[in-house]
Structures are given as C-alpha cells and as structure tokens.
N, C-alpha and C positions, 0 to 999 in steps of 0.2 A: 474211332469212327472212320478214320483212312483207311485202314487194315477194312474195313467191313465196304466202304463203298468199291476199293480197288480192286477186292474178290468181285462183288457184283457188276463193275463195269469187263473185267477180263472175261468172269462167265455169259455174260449177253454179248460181247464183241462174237465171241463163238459160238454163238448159238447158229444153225443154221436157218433158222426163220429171219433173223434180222440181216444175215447175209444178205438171201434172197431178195430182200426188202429194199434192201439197199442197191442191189446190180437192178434192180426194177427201177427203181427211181431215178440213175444215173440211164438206164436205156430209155426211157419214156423220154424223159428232158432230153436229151441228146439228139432223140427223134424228131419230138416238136418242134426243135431249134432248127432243125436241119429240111424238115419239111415243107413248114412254111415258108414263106413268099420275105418275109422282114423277123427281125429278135423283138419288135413288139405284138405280133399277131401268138409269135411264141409264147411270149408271156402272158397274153389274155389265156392261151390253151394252157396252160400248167395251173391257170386262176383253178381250178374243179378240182385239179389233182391235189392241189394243197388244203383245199378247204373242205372236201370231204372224204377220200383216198387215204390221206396222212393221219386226219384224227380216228377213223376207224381202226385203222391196223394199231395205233399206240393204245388207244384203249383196250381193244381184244388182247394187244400181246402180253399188255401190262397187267391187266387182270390176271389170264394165265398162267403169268410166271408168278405171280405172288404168292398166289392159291398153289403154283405148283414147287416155290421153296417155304411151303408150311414147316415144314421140318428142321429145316436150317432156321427157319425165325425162332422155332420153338429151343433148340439148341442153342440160340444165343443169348433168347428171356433165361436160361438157365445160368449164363453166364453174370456173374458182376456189371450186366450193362443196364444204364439207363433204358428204357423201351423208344422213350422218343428218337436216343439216337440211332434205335436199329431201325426204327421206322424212317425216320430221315436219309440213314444211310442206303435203305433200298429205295427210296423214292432220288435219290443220289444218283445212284448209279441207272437207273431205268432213265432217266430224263436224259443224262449227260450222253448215255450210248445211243438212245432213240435221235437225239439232236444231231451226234455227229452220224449217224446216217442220212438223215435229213441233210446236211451240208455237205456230205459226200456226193449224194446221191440228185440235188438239186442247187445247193449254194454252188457248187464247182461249177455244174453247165451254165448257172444264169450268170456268174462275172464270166465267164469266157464268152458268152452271148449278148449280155446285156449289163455291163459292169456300171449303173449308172446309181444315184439315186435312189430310181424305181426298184430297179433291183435288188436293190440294200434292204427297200422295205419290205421287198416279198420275202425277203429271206427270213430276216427280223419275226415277221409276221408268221409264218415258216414253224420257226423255233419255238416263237412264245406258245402258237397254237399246238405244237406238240407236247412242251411241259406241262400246257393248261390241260389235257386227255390223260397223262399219265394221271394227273393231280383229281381229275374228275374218278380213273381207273382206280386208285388206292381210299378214296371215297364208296364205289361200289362195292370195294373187297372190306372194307370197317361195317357195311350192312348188314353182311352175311357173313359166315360160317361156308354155308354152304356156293359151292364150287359154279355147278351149274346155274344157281339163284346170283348168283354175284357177276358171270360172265351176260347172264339176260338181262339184268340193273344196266349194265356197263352199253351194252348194246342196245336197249330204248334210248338212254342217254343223251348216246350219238344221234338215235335216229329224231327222238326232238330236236335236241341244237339243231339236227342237218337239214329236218324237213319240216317235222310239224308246225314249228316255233312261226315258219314266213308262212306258213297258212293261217296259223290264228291270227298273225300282223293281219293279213290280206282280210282275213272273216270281219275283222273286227274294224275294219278300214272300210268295206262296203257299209257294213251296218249301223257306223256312225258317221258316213260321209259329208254329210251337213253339221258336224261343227267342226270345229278347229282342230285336231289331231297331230301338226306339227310339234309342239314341246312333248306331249305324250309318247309320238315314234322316236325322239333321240334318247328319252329316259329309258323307253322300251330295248334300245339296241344292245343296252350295254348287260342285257339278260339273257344276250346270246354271242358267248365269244366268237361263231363263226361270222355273224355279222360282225363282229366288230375288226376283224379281219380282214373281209370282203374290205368295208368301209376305209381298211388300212392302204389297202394294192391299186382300189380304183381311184380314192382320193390320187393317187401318182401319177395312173395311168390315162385320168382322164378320158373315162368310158362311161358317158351319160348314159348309153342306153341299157351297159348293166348295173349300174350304179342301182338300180331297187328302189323303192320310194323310201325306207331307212335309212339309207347312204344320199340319197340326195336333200334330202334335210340335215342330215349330219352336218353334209359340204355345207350348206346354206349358213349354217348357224356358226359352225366351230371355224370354217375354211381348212385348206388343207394343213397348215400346221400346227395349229392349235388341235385339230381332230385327230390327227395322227399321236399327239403327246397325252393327250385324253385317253382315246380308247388302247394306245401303251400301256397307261394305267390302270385302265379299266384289265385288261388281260392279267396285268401285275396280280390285280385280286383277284380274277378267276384262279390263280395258281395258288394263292393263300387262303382262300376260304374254305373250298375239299381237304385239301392238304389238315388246316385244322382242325377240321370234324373229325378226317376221317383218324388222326390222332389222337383225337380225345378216345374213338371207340377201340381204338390198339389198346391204350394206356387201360382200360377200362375192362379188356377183353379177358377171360379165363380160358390161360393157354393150357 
C-alpha cells in the first residue's frame, strides 16, 4: 500500500494542473491579505474561496484522474492486491497531495496573516472540506464506468452542496414559516458539509450577518465549541460514508 500511495502522491505532485492550483491559491490569499484594510476582512474574503473554489477543483480533478489512471487500477487488480487497498491507496494519495496544496497555497498565507485560532480553524476546515470532495469524487467515479457520466455526477454534486441545498433550506423556511424550524435547520446542516464548514469559520469569526439562518441556530444551540467539535464530526462522516460506498462498488466492479 506505501509503494502504491507514494507512486500516486509523486504523480499528482507533478501534475501540472495541481501546480497551477496551487501558485492560484497562494496568489489569491497573498492578494486578499495584502489588499485589504485588516487580516480579518482578509479572511472573510478567502470564506467563498474555500467553500466553493477549493471543493470544485478536488472533485473535477479527482474524478479525472481516476477515470484517467483506469489502466494502472486495472494493472494492479491483476496484481496479488487486495482492491480495497488499491482503492484506499489512490484515495491516499489524491487527498494527501490535494491537502498539501491547500496548505501551501492557503495554510502558509493565513499563519503569516492571521496565525490565530481563527485561522487554525479555517485551515482545518480548509482540509477536511477538501478530503470530504475527493471522497464525494471517488463515489461519483463507483457510479459509473463511464468518464463523461462520472465527471457530470461529480459536478451536480458540487453544484447542490454549493447552491441548491440553501435554496431548498430558504424554500422550505418560507413555506413553513409558522412553525418552529429551529431543531429541523441544525439536523438539516449536517447534509451539507459546505454548511458545515461555513458554520466552522463563522462560529470563529463572529460574523452574524453571514452566519445564514443554519449557522445561527447552529451558534444558538451547540455555541461555539461544542459546534465546532460536532460539525468536525459531522465532516469526519462525510469523508467515510462516499469513501465506503463508493468501495463497496470498486470491490464489486468487473474490471
């Protein structure tokens, strides 16, 4: 399994997509910090770049490259290997390289900018949200077979967690406005790890007015450190529940 994850992480380090991804990440933050007025105005502006920016590119990349070392998986099912650890081992190295460009490219600028706490968590939050996309990614790619059917899985995906998801909160929030909906929006949040995210940075940053009506009951109920260690968890299982689906349909696939 080290031999297979260490190939995957040296071949994604030189990939030149996640290069690219990477010198973006590190100029974006670098910018924001430098532009704004204070390091906390910086860090509300990088709030969008981590929560929908970061999980779109790991889902698309991670899709792609799966789908695009079909051949090498198929070559190693030939081998004496278990499949779960080939599977594990490219879900290994896709998270571990995605991550350390994530901390390249934005853990570096926020302790230089913002070494606090706060900062600790957006990182945190940062990270988990990127494992949690490859792990939704490698669930798209157990769907399908097919390359282009597997990359459009991967990308409604995104686009519910990112968008649809706080529309039908909002739909369903007008339409039942008269009754009680608070217990309902925090059990609701934790079926969308970008809220749960959001819910991670603002809890910190203490910004009511983007806090969302799901983060401000979140606050209300859990407070900040009980909600921060909740929805931790909650993330935890967004990383193992794809993850084992989409393993069961590896193990189960005819390569």
């Amino acid at each position: 399994m080290k031999k297979i994850l260490k190939y995957v992480i040296v071949d994604i380090i030189q990939n030149k997509i996640v290069v690219i991804y990477t010198a973006l990440l590190l100029l974006i933050s670098l910018s924001v910090f430098n532009l704004e007025s204070s390091a906390a105005k910086g860090m509300a502006s990088l709030l969008n770049l981590i929560l929908l920016v970061v999980p779109l590119v790991c889902v698309i990349f991670s899709t792609i490259y799966v789908y695009n070392s079909s051949e090498f998986t198929e070559l190693l099912v030939s081998q004496p290997l278990k499949r779960k650890t080939i599977w594990l081992s490219l879900f290994g190295g896709l998270a571990t390289s995605l991550s350390l460009a994530f901390l390249i490219g934005v853990g570096v600028p926020v302790m230089l900018y913002h070494a606090d706490p706060t900062g600790l968590v957006l990182i945190l939050s940062g990270l988990f949200l990127t494992v949690v996309f490859v792990s939704i990614a490698f669930l798209a790619v157990g769907w399908t077979r097919d390359k282009a059917k597997g990359i459009g899985w991967a990308i409604a995906l995104w686009l519910f967690f990112a968008l649809i998801f706080d529309a039908l909160v909002l739909f369903l929030l007008f339409q039942f406005q008269d009754y009680p909906l608070e217990n309902a929006m925090v059990v609701m949040s934790f079926f969308n790890p970008i809220d749960l995210s959001r819910v991670q940075i603002l809890l910190q940053m203490d910004i009511s007015a983007l806090m969302g009506y799901t983060g401000a009951v979140f606050r209300e109920f859990f407070g900040s450190t009980t909600g921060i260690l909740i929805s931790f968890f909650g993330l935890l299982i967004w990383i193992v529940i794809p993850l084992l689906f989409s393993l069961r349909s590896f193990k189960r696939k005819d390569m």
